[in-house]
N, C-alpha and C positions, 0 to 999 in steps of 0.2 A: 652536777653541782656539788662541791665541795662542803664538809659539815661547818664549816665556817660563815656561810652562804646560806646556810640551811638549817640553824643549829635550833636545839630547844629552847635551849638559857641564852640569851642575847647577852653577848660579852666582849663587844665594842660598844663606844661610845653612840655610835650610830647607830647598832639593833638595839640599846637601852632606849636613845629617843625613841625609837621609834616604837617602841614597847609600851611607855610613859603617853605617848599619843595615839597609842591604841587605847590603853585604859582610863584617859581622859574622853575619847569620845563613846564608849560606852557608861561611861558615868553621867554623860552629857544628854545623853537618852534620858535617864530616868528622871531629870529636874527640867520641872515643866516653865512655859512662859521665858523660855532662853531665847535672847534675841538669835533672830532667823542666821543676821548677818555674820553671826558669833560662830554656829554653827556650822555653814556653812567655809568660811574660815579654819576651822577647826579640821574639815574633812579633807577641804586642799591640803590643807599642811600633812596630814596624812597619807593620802596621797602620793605628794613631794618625796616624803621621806621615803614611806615605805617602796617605793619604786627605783628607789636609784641603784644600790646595791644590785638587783635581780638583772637590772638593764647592763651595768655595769660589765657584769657576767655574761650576757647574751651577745655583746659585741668585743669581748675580748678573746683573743685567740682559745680556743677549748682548750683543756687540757686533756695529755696521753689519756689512753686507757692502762699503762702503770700506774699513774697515778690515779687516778678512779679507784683501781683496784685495791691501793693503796690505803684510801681513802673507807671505802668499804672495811676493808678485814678492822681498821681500826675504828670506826663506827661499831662495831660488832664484836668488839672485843670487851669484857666487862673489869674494867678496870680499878671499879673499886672494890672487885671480888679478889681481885690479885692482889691491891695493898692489902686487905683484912686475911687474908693467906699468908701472907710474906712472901708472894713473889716478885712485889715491887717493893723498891725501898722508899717510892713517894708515892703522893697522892696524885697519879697521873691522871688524867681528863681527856675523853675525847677531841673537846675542845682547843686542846693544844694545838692540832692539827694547823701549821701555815694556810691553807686553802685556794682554793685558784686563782683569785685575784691575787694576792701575794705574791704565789708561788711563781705568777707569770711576770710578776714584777721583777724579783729576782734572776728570773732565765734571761729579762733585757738588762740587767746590770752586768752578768757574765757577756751577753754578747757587746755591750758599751765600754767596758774595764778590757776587755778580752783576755779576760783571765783565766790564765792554765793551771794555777793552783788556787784554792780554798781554804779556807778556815773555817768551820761552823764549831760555836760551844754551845753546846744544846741539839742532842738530835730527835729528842722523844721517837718518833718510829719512823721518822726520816723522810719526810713528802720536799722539805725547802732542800735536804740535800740530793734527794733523786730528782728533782726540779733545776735544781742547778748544773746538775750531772749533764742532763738531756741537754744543757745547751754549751758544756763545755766538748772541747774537741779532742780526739781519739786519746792524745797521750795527756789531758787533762787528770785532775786528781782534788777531791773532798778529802780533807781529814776532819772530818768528824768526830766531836770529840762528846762523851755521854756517863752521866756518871750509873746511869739504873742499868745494870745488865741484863735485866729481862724485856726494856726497851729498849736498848741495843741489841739484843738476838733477834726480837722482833722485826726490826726495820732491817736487819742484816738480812733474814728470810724474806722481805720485802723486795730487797735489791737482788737477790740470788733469782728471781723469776724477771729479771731485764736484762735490757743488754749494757746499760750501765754499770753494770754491779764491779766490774775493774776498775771505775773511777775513784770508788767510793771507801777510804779508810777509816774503820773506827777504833775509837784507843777510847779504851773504858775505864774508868775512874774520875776520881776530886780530876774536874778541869787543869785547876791552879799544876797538877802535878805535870799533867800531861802538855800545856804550856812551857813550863821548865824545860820539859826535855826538848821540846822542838826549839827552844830560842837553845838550848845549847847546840843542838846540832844544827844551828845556824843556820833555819828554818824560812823562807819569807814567803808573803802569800801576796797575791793583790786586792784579794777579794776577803774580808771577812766578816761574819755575821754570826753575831749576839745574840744568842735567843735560850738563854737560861736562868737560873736562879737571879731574880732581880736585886736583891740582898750582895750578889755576889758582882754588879756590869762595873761598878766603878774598880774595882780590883783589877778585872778582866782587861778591860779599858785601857787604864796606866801599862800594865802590863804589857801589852802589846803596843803600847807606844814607846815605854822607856829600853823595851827591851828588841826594837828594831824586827818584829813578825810583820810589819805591814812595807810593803816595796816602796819605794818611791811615786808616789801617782797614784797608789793605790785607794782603797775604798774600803772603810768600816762602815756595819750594816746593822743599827740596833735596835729589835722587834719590842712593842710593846709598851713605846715608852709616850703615850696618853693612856695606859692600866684603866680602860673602861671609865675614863673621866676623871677620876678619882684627881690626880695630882692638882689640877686648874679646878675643880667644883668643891673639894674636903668635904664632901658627903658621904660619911660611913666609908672613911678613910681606912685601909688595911694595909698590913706588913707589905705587900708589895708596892701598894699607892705610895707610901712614905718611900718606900726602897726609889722606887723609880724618880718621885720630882727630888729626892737630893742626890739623884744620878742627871736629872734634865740641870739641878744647878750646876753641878759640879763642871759637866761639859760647857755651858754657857759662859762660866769663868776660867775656863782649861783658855790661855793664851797658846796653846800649842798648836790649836787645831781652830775648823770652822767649821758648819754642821747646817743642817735644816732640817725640820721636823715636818713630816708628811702624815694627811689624814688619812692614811691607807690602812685599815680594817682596824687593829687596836693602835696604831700609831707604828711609823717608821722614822728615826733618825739616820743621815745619811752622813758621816764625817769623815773629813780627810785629814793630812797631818801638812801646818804650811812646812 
C-alpha cells in the first residue's frame, strides 16, 4: 500500500474527514448521558469512512513492485533534512507521492487515450510517471519535466532499476522554460498531467492550450485540484487553497475546453480542448 493510503498526516479531503471523525468519536467517549442513538451514528459514519479508501485499494489491480519500491526509498528518504541542507530547492514531502489508487488511475487513462507520448510538470520522484510508463508501449515516451534536481536524480535512480527507464525523459528546470522549447520544436502529446506548483496550473494550463502541446482528442490531467478541502470549505485557507479554486474558476470559465472534477485522493480534473 502506497504512502498516500497509509500516510501519517491525512492530506485529502477524505483522510481529513475521516480524521475529524475519529477525534469526534473519542471526544464522544468522555461526555457522559450522550444519547445511545447519537453514538452509535457517530461509529457507522466512522466506520463508512474510514473503510472505503483501504477497500478501494484491496480490489484495485496491485501495484508493480517498481513501484513499491518506489514508494519505499521515498518513504525513507528524509526530506526535510535535505531542504535544511540545501540539497533541495523546495520543501519536498513524502506525501507528494501520487499512490496506487491514482497512479492506477493514470495507467487506464494511457491505455483509454492510447497514448504514445506524455507530458507530466511536476515529477517529485517519479511514481505517476513510472506508472504511466508501465502502461505505455515499447516506443512510448514521458517527458518529464521537474524543476528540483536532487528530485529529478532521485526518481531518475528510481527508473534506472526498471525496465521502463527508456520511456522516461527528464528536462530539469522552471517548467515554463522547458514548455517553450518543446512547443518550439513542435512538440504534441496526448496525454498530459499537471501536478506542480499550484501558483503556477493556470499559466501551465493556457500555455499548452494556446500553444498547440495537446493532439487533437487528447487529454489534460490536473492533480490536486479539491487542496484537502480547502477551495469549497475556506477553512485555514493557504497559498495553494487560493492557488487552486482561482485555477477551478478559471477552467470553469475557460469556453475553450470542458472538464470534470473527480474525488479521487486530493481531487482530479480531467479537460479536454473542444
Amino acid at each position: 500500500m502506497s504512502k498516500q493510503e497509509n500516510s501519517a498526516r491525512p492530506v485529502t479531503p477524505w483522510d481529513i474527514l475521516v480524521e475529524k471523525l475519529r477525534t469526534l468519536g473519542e471526544q464522544a467517549k468522555s461526555i457522559a448521558d450522550l444519547d445511545a442513538s447519537f453514538l452509535e451514528t457517530l461509529s457507522e459514519s466512522l466506520v463508512l469512512a474510514q473503510g472505503m479508501n483501504p477497500y478501494i485499494g484491496s480490489i484495485t489491480t496491485e501495484e508493480s513492485g517498481d513501484l513499491q519500491n518506489l514508494v519505499q526509498r521515498t518513504q525513507t528518504e528524509d526530506w526535510q533534512k535535505r531542504f535544511q541542507d540545501g540539497d533541495t530547492t523546495l520543501g519536498l514531502e513524502q506525501e507528494m507521492v501520487s499512490g496506487h489508487i491514482e497512479g492506477q488511475f493514470l495507467k487506464m487513462l494511457v491505455h483509454a487515450t492510447q497514448a504514445k507520448a506524455i507530458l507530466e510538470i511536476g515529477l517529485f520522484t517519479g511514481y505517476s510517471a513510472l506508472a504511466m510508463a508501465e502502461a505505455l508501449p515499447a516506443d512510448g515516451e514521458i517527458v518529464a519535466c521537474e524543476i528540483d534536481p536532487y528530485a529529478a536524480d532521485f526518481a531518475r535512480h528510481c527508473f534506472e532499476a526498471t525496465a521502463h527507464n527508456s520511456k522516461i525523459a527528464i528536462e530539469v528546470g522552471p517548467a515554463k522554460d522547458s514548455l517553450l522549447t518543446l512547443a518550439n520544436q513542435g512538440r504534441q502529446f496526448e496525454l498530459i498531467f499537471i501536478d506542480a506548483d499550484k501558483a503556477g496550473y493556470i499559466a501551465y494550463l493556457d500555455f499548452v492550450i494556446s500553444n498547440g502541446l495537446l493532439t487533437k482528442g487528447g487529454l489534460i490531467v490536473i492533480d490536486n485540484t479539491l487542496m484537502q478541502g480547502e477551495p469549497y470549505t475556506r477553512n485555514n485557507i493557504g497559498a495553494n487553497g487560493e492557488a487552486i479554486e482561482k485555477f477551478n474558476q478559471f477552467v470553469a470559465a475557460d469556453r475553450r475546453v470542458e472538464q470534470v472534477v473527480l474525488p479521487i485522493r486530493d481531487g482530479i480534473t480531467l479537460i479536454r480542448i473542444l
